[in-house]
Structures are given as C-alpha cells and as structure tokens.
py3Dmol code that shows the C-alpha trace and the ligand (Angstrom):
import py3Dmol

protein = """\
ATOM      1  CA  UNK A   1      -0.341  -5.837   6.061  1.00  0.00           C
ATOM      2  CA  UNK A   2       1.767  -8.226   3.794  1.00  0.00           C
ATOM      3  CA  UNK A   3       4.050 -10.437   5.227  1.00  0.00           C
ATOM      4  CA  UNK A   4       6.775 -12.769   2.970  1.00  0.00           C
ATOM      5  CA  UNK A   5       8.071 -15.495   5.828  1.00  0.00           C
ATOM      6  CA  UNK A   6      11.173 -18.032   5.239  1.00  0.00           C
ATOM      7  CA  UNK A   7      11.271 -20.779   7.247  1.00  0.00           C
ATOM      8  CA  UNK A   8      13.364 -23.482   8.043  1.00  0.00           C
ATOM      9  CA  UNK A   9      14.218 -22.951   4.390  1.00  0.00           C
ATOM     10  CA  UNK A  10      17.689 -25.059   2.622  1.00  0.00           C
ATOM     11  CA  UNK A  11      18.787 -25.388  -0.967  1.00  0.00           C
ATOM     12  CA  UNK A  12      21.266 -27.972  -1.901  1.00  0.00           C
ATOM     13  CA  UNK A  13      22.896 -28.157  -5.135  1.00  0.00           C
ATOM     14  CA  UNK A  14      24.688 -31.017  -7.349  1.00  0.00           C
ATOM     15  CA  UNK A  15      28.190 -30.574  -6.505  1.00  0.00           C
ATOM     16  CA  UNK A  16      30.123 -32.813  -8.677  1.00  0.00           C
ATOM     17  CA  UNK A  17      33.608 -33.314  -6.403  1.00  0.00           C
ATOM     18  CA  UNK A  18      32.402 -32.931  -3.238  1.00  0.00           C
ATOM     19  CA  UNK A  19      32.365 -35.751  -0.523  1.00  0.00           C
ATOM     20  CA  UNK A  20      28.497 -36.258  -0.574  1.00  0.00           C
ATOM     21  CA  UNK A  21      27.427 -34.954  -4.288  1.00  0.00           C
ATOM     22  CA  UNK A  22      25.847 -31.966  -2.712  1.00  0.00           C
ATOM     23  CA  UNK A  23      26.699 -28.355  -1.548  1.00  0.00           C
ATOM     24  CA  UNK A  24      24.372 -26.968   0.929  1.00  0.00           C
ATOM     25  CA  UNK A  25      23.956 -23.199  -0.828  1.00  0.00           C
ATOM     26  CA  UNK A  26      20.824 -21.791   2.439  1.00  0.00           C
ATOM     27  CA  UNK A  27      20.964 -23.877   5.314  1.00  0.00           C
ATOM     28  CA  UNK A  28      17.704 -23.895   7.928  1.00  0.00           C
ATOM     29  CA  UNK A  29      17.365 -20.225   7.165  1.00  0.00           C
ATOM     30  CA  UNK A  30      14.288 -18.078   8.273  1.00  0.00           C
ATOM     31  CA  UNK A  31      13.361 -14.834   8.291  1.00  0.00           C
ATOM     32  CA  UNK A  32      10.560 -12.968   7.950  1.00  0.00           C
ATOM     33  CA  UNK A  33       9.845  -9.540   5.636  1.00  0.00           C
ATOM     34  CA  UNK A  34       6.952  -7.059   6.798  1.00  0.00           C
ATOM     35  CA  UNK A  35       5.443  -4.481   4.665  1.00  0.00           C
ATOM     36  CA  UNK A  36       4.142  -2.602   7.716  1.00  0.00           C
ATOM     37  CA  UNK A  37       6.472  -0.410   9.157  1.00  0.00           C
ATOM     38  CA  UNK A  38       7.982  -0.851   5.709  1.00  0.00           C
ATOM     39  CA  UNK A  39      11.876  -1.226   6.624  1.00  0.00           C
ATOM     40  CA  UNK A  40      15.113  -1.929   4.316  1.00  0.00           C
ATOM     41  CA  UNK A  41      16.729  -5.200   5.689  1.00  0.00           C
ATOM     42  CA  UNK A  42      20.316  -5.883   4.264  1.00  0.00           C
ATOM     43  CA  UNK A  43      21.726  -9.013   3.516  1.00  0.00           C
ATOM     44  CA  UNK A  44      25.286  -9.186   3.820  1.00  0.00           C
ATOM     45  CA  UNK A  45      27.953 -11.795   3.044  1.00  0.00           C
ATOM     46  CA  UNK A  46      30.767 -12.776   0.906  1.00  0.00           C
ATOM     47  CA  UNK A  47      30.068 -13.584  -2.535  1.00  0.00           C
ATOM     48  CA  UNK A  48      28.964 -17.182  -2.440  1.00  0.00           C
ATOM     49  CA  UNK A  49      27.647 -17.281   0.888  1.00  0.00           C
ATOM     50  CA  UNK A  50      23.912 -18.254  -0.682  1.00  0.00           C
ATOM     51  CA  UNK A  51      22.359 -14.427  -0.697  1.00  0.00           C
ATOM     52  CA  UNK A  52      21.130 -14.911  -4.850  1.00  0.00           C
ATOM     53  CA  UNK A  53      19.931 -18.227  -4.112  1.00  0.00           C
ATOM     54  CA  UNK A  54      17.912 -16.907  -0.936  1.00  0.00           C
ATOM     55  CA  UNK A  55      16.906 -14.357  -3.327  1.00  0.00           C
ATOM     56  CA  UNK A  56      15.930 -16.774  -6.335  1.00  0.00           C
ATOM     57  CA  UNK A  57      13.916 -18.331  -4.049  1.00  0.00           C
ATOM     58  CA  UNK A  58      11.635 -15.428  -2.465  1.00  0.00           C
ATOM     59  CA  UNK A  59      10.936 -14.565  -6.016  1.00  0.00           C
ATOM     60  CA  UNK A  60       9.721 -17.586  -6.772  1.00  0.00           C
ATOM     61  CA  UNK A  61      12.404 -18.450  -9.584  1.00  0.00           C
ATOM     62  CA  UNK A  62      14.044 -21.732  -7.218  1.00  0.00           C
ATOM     63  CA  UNK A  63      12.258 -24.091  -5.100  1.00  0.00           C
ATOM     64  CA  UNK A  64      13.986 -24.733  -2.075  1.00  0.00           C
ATOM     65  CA  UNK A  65      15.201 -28.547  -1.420  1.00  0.00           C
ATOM     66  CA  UNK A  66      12.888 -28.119   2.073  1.00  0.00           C
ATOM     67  CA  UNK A  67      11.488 -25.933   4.064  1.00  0.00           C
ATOM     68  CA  UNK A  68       8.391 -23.002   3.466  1.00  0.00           C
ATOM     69  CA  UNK A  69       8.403 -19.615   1.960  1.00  0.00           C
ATOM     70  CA  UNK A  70       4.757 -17.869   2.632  1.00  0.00           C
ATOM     71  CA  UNK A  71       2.900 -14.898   1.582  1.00  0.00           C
ATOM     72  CA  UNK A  72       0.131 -13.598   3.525  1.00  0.00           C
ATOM     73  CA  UNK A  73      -0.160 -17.237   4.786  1.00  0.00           C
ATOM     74  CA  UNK A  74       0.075 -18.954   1.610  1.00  0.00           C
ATOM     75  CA  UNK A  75       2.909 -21.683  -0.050  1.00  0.00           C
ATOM     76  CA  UNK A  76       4.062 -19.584  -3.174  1.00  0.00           C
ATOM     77  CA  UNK A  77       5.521 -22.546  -4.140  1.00  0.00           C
ATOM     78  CA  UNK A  78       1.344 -23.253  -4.204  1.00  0.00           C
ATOM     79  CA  UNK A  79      -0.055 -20.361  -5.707  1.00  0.00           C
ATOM     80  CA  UNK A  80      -2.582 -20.237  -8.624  1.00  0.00           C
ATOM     81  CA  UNK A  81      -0.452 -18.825 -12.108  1.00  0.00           C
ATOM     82  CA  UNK A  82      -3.238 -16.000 -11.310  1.00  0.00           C
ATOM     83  CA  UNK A  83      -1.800 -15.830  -7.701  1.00  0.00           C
ATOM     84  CA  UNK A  84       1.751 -16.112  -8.263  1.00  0.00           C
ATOM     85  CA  UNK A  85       1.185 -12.964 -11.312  1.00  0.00           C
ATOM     86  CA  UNK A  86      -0.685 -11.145  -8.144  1.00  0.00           C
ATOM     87  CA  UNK A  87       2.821 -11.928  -5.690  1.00  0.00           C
ATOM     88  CA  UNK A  88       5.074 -11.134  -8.655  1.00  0.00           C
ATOM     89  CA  UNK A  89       3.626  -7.593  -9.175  1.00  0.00           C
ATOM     90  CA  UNK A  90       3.669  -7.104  -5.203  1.00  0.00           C
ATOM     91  CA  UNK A  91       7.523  -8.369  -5.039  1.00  0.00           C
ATOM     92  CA  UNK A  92       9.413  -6.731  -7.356  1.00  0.00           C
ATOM     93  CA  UNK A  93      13.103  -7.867  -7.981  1.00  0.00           C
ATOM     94  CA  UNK A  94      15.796  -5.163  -9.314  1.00  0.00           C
ATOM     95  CA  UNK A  95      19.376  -6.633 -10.051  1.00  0.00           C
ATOM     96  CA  UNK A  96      22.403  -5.757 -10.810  1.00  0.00           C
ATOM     97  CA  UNK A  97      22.130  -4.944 -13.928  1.00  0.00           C
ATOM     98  CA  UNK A  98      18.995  -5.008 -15.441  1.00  0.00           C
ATOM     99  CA  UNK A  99      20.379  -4.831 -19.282  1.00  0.00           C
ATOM    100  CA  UNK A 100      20.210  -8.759 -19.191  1.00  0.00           C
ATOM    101  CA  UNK A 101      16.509  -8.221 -19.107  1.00  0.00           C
ATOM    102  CA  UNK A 102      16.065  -5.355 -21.209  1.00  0.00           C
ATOM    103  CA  UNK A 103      14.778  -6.345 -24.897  1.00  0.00           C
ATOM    104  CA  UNK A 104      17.635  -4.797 -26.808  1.00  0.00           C
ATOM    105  CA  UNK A 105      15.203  -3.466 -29.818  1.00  0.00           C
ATOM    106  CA  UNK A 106      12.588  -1.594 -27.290  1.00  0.00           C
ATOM    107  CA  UNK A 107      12.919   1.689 -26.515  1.00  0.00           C
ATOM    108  CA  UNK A 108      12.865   3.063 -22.441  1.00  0.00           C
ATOM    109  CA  UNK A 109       9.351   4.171 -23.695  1.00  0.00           C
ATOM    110  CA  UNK A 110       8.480   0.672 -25.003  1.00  0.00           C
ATOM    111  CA  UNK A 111       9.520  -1.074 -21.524  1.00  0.00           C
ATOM    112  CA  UNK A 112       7.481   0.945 -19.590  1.00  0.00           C
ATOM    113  CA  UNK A 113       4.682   0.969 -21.517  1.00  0.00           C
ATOM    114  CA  UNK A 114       4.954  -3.182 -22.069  1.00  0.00           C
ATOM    115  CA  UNK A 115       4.621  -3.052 -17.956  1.00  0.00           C
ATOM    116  CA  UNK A 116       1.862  -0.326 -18.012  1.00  0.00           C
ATOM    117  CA  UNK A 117      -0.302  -2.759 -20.702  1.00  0.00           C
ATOM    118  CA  UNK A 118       0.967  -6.003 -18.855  1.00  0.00           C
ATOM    119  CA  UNK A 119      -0.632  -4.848 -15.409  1.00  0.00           C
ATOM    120  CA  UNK A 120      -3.168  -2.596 -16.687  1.00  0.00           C
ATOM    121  CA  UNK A 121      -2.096   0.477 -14.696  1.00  0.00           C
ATOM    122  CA  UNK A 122      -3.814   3.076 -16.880  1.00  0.00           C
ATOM    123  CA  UNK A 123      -7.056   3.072 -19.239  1.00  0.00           C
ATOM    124  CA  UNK A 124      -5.301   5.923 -22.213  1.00  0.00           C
ATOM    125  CA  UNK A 125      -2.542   6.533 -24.093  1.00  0.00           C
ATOM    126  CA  UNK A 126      -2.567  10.061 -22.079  1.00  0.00           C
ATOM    127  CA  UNK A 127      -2.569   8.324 -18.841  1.00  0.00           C
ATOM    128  CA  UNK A 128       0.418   6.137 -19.240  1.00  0.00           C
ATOM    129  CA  UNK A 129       2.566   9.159 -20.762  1.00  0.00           C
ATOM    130  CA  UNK A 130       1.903  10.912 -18.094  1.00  0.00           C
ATOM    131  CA  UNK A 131       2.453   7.768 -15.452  1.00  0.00           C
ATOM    132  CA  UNK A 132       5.791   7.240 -17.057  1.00  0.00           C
ATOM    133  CA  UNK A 133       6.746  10.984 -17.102  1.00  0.00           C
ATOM    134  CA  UNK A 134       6.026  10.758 -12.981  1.00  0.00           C
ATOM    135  CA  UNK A 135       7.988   7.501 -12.313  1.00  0.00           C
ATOM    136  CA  UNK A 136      11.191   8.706 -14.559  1.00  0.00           C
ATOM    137  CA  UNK A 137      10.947  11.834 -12.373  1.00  0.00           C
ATOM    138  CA  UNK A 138      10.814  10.180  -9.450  1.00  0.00           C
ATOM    139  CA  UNK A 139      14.162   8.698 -10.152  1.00  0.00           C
ATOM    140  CA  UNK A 140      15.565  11.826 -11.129  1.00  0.00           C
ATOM    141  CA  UNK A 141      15.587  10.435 -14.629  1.00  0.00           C
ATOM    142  CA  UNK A 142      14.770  13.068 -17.576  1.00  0.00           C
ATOM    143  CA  UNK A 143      11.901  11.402 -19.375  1.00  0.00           C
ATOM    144  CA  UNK A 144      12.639  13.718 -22.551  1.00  0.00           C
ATOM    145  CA  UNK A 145      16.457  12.320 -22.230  1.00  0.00           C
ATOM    146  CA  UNK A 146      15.699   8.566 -22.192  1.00  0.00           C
ATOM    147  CA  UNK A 147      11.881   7.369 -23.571  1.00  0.00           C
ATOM    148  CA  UNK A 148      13.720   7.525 -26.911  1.00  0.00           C
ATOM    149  CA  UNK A 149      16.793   5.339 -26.384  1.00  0.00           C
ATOM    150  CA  UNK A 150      17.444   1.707 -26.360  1.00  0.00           C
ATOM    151  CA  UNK A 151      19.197   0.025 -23.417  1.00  0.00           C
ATOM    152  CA  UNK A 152      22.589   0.310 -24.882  1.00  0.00           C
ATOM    153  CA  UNK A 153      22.722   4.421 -25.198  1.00  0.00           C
ATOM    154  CA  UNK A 154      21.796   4.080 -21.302  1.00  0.00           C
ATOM    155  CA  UNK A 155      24.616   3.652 -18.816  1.00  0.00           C
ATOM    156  CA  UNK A 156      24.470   1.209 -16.126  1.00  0.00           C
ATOM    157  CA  UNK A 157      22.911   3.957 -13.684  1.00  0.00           C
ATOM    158  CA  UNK A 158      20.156   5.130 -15.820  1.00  0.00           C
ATOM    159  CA  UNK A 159      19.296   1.333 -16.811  1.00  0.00           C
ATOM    160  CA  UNK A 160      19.152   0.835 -12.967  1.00  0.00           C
ATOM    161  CA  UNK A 161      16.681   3.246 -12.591  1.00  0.00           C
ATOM    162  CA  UNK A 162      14.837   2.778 -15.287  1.00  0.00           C
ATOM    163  CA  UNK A 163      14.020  -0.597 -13.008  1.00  0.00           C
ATOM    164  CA  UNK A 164      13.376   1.632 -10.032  1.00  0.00           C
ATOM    165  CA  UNK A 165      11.021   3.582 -12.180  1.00  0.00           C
ATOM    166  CA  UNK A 166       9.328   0.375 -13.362  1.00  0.00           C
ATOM    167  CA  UNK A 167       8.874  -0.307  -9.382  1.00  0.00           C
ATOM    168  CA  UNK A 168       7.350   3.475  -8.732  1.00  0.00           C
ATOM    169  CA  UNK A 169       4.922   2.852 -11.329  1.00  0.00           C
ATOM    170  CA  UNK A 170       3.921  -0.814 -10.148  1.00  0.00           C
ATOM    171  CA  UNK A 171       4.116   0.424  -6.489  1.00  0.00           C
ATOM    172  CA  UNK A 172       5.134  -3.126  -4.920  1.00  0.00           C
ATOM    173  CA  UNK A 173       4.785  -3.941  -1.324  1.00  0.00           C
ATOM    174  CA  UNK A 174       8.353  -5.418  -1.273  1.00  0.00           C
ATOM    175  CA  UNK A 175      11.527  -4.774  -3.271  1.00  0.00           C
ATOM    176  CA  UNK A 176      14.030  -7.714  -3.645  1.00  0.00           C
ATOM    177  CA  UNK A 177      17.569  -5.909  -4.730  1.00  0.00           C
ATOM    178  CA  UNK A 178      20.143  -8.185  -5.369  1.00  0.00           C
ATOM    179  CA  UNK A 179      23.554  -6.321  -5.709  1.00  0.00           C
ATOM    180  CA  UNK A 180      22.005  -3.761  -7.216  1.00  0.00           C
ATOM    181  CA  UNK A 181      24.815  -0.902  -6.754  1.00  0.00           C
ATOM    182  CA  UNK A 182      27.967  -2.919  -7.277  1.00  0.00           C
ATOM    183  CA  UNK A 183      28.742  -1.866 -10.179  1.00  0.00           C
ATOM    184  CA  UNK A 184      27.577   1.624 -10.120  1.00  0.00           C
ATOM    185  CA  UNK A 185      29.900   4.198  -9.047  1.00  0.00           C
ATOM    186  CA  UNK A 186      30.014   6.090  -5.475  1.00  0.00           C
ATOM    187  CA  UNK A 187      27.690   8.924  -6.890  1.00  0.00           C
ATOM    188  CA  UNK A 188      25.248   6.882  -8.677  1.00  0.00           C
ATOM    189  CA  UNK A 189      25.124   4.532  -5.376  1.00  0.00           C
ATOM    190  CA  UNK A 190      24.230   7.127  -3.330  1.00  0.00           C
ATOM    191  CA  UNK A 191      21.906   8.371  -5.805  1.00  0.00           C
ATOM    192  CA  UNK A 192      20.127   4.491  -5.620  1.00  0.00           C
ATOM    193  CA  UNK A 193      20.085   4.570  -2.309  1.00  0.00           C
ATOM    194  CA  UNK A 194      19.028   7.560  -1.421  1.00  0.00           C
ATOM    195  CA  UNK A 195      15.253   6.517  -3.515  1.00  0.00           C
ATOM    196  CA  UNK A 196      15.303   3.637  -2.208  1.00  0.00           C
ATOM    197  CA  UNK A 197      14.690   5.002   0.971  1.00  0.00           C
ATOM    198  CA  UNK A 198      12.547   7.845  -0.708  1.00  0.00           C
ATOM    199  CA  UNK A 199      10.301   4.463  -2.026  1.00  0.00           C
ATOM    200  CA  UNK A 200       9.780   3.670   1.863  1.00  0.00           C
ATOM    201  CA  UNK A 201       9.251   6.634   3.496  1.00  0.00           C
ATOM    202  CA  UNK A 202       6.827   8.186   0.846  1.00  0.00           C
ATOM    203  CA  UNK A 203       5.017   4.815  -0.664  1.00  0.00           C
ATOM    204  CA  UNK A 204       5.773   2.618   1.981  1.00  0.00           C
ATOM    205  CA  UNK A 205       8.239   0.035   0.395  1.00  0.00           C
ATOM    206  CA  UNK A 206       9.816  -2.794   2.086  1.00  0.00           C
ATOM    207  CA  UNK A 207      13.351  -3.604   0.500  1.00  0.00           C
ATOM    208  CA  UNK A 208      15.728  -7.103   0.928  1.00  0.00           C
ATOM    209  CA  UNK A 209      18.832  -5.215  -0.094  1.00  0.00           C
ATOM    210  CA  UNK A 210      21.574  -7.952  -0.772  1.00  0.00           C
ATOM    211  CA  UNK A 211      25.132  -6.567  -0.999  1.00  0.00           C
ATOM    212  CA  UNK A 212      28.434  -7.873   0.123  1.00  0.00           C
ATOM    213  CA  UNK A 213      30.058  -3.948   0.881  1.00  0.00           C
ATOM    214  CA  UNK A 214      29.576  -2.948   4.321  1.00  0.00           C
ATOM    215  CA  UNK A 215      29.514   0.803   3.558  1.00  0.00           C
ATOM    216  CA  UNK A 216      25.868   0.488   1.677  1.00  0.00           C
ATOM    217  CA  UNK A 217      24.854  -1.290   4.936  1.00  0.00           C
ATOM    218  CA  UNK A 218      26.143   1.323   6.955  1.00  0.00           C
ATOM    219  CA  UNK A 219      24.418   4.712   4.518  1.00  0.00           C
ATOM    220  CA  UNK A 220      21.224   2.369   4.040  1.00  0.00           C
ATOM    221  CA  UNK A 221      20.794   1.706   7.663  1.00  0.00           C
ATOM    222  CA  UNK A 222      17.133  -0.066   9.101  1.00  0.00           C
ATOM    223  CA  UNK A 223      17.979  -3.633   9.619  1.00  0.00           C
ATOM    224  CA  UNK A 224      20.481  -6.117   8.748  1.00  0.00           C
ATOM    225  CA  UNK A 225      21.272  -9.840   8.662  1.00  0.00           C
ATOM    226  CA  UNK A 226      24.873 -11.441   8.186  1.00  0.00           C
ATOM    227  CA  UNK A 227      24.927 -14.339   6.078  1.00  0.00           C
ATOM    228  CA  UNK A 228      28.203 -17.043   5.779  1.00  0.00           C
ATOM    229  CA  UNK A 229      27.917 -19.930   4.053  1.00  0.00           C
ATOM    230  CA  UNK A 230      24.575 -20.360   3.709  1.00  0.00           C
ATOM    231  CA  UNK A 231      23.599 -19.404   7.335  1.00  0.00           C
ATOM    232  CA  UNK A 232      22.137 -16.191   8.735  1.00  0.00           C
ATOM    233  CA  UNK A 233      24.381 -15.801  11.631  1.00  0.00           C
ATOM    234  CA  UNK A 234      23.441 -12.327  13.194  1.00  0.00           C
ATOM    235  CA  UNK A 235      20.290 -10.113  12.636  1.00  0.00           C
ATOM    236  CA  UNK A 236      19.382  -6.699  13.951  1.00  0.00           C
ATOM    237  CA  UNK A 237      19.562  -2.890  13.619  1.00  0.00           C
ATOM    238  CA  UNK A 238      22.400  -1.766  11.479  1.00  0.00           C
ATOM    239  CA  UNK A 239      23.587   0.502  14.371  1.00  0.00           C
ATOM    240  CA  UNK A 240      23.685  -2.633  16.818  1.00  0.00           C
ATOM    241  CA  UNK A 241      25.238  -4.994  14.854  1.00  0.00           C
ATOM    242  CA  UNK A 242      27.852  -2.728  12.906  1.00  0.00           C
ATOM    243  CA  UNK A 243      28.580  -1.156  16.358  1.00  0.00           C
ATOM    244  CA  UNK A 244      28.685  -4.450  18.803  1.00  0.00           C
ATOM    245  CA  UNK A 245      28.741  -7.285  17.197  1.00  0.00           C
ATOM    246  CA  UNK A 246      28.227 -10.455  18.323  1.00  0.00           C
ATOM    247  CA  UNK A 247      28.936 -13.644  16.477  1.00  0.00           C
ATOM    248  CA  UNK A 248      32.664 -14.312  15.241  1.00  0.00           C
ATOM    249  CA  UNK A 249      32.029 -14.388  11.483  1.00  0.00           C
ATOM    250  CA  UNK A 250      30.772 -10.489  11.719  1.00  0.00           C
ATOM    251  CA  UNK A 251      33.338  -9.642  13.805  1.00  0.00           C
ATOM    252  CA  UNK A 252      36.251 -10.966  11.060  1.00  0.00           C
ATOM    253  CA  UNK A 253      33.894  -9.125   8.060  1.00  0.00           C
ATOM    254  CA  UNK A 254      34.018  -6.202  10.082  1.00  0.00           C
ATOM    255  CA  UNK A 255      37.496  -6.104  11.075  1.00  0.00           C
ATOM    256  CA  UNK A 256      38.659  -7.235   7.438  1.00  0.00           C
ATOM    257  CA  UNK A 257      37.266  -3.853   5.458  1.00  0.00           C
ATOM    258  CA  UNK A 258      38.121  -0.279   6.132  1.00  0.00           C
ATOM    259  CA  UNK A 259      35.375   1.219   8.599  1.00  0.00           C
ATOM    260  CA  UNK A 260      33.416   3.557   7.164  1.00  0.00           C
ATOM    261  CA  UNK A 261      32.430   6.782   8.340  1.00  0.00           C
ATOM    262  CA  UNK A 262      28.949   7.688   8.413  1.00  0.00           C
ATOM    263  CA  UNK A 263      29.598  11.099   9.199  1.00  0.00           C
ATOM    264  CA  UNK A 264      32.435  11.725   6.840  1.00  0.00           C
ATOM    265  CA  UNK A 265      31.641  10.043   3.842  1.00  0.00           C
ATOM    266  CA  UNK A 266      28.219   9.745   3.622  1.00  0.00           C
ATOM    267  CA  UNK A 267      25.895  12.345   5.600  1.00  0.00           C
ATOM    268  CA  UNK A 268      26.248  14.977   2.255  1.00  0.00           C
ATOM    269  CA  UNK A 269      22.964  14.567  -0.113  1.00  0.00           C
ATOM    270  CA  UNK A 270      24.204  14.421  -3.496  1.00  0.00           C
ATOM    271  CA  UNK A 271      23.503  16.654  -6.146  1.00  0.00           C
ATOM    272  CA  UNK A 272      20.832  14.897  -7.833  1.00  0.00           C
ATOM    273  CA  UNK A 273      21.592  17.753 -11.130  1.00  0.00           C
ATOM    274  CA  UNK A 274      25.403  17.265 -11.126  1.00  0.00           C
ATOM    275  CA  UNK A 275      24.592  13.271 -10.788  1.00  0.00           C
ATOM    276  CA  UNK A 276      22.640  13.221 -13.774  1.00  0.00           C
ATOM    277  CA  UNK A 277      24.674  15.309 -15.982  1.00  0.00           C
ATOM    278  CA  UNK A 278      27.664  13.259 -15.136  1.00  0.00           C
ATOM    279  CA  UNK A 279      26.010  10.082 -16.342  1.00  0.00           C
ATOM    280  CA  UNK A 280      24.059  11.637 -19.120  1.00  0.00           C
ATOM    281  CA  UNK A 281      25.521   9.212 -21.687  1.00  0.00           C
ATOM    282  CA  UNK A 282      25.623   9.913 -25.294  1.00  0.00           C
TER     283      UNK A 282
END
"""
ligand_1 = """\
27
ADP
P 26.053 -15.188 -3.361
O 24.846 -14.539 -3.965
O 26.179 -14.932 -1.894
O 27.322 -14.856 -4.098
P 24.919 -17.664 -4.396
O 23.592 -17.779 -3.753
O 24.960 -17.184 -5.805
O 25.888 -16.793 -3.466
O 25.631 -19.082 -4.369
C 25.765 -19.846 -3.165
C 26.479 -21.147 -3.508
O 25.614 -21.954 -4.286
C 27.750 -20.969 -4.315
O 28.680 -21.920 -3.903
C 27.289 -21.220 -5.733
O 28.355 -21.704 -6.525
C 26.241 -22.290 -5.519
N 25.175 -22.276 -6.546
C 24.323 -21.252 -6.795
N 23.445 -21.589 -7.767
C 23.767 -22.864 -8.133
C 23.222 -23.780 -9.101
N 22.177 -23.460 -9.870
N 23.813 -24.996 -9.200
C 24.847 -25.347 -8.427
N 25.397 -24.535 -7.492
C 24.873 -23.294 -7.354
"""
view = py3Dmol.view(width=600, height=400)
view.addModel(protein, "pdb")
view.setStyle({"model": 0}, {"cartoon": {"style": "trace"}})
view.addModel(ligand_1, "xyz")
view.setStyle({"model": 1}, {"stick": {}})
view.zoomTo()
view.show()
C-alpha cells in the first residue's frame, strides 16, 4: 500500500500590492491519499481558492513555503532524480487540456510509444502495438482512428483520453486530475468520468479529482474535500457532505448553484458508440 500524505503544508506567493508582499495560496493544509481501497477524492472550490497549487505541489512541480508532502514515508521534496522518476510514473497528472503538452509534430502513435520507450513497458515493436491498441480501447478510443493524427486533428475529448490512455498503459497508483472535464462537453464528461471510475474499480486507481462544478462531485461520488481560499474546510463522503453540510462556506457553494439530480441527470450510461462518433473529428 502507497500512501501520498500533506501535512501542515502552505504556499505563499509574491503579491506585489498586498499589505504584507505575500498571498497565502494553501494554508496549513493536510490530507492524506491512499492507494488501498483505491477511492476518487474531489477537490472542490472556486477558481483561485489554491486547488492547482495544491496540485503543483503533490506532483512535485512547487515546493511548498513549509510544511511536508510524503510518499511511502519519504520527503519528495528529498527523493533521488531515480526516486522522484519512480513517484512520477506512480502519480500520474492529467489536466485540462493536455494539448499544451502534446509535441505538435508527433503523431498519437509517437506519444505513446515515447512513454512505452521512456518507462520500458514492453521488450518489441509487437508488444507495444499491441499495449497501445489495449489502452486506446480502454478509453473507448479507436486506435485505427487516431495513432495516425497529430494533436491538432484530435478534439479536446480524444486528446483527454489519449492522457487517460497514457495512464492505462503506465498503470499509476494515483491519478492527479486537475480540471480535467471543464472544458469538455456533458457527453464527453460523462464519458471521462465514467473510466475514471472504470481505472479504480478494475486496476485499482486512486484519483485527486480537482474541479470547481458541483455536479462532477455529485456523478463521481467517493470522497470529497471543500477548499476556500486556500483552506480545506470540510472533508467526507460525497453523500454526507453534499447532503448535510456542515461548515458555512459549503453551505453558500451549495446553495449558490442549481442542485443537481443524481437520479435525473446522471444515472443513464452513455452511449460510449454515439459518444465517439459525435466527437470523431475530421
Ligand atoms: P485554483 O486552482 O483554485 O483556481 P490556484 O492554485 O491556481 O487556484 O491559485 C491560488 C492563488 O494563488 C490565486 O490567487 C493565484 O493567483 C495565486 N497563484 C498561483 N500560482 C501563483 C504564482 N506562481 N505566483 C503568484 N501567485 C500565484
């Protein structure tokens, strides 16, 4: 069993214009993320309220002003380059839209064979074919449809899940997904979702799923922790806290969006077929 533990963890910023020079982006936050049960804990909040940053700094990318973020024990902040490669391939981040990180002359086939080389994850040319064939499957991708395009004949659905495929092939422990369905529409999103959970039920994935819309909290259910301004104010099971809860600041982002309805809009599988035909793309 993995564990990734926060604690006691704040990030300030240079603020030029504020009374002290500093903005306080995470203040004294901790938290911890287990990879057995594997669960998908959201992390809601307005945008600004620190959820990137908190992000940033799980992956590794931001060193935190003070406090610790462990792995199995371990500083990451300390880790060997060897180590921190290891953590990197065992915490895998998918944004919101990958395309940033795409290299614009590779092909889908080049990208997922770069990872396949990178982290040695099969021995023949046969092997990794099939490997990617299996991972763009598993994200209801067509790997006859997309090996042979570049990023920008993808849309933004099938460029997310060329990610997600990335993550079925590396099989991480953990999955850090920072707004990753914002800007998808309501079929793709429920497309996402619906492997993300696939990813923890059948390989035992643990996902930090940062969003600021309430209704992917509500359809992604597990756990869930309400951030404002830098502070985790309320943690627990999405049925709890969505239902009853407690602290003032979830009450107002509660009361200030339309309440979804689980039942109505959200209990219908989608059609994976009619999903990908609609976003087939050039
Ligand atoms: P969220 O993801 O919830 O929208 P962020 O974590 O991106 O929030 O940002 C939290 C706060 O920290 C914001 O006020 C943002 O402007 C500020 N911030 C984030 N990154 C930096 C940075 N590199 N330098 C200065 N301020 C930053």
């Amino acid at each position: 069993m993995s564990e990734i533990e926060l604690r006691d963890v704040v990030q300030r910023f240079h603020a030029r214009g504020t009374p002290s020079g500093f903005l306080t982006a995470v203040q004294s936050t901790s938290f911890t993320l287990r990879s057995d049960p594997p669960h998908i804990v959201s992390l809601v909040g307005q945008s600004g309220s620190g959820k990137s940053t908190i992000a940033r700094i799980i992956l590794g990318l931001q060193r935190p002003s003070s406090g610790l973020v462990t792995y199995g024990g371990r500083d990451i902040f300390k880790l060997s380059r060897a180590e921190y490669d290891d953590y990197r391939k065992n915490v895998q981040p998918v944004f919101q839209d990958p395309y940033a990180i795409f290299n614009p002359f590779y092909r889908v086939d080049r990208v997922l064979r770069t990872a396949i080389k990178k982290f040695s994850l099969a021995s023949t040319a046969a092997e990794a074919s099939s490997l990617m064939e299996e991972s763009l499957l598993a994200v209801k991708l067509d790997p006859g449809q997309v090996l042979g395009r570049y990023p920008h004949q993808l849309s933004g659905g099938q460029r997310q899940r060329i990610m997600l495929a990335r993550v079925h092939m590396l099989r991480p422990s953990f999955i850090i997904a920072d707004e990753p369905v914002s800007m998808l529409d309501a079929q793709v999103r429920k497309l996402f979702l619906d492997i993300l959970t696939d990813f923890r039920t059948t390989y035992g994935m643990t996902t930090l799923f940062i969003t600021h819309d309430l209704s992917t909290v509500y359809y992604i259910g597990g756990e869930v922790m309400v951030i404002t301004r830098g502070r985790i104010v309320e943690k627990g099971p999405v049925s709890t806290v969505m239902h009853t809860p407690s602290h003032p600041y979830t009450q107002l982002l509660l009361a200030s969006v339309p309440q979804p309805d689980p039942d109505a809009r959200w209990t219908d599988r989608i059609d994976i077929a009619q999903a990908t035909a609609a976003e087939a793309g050039p």
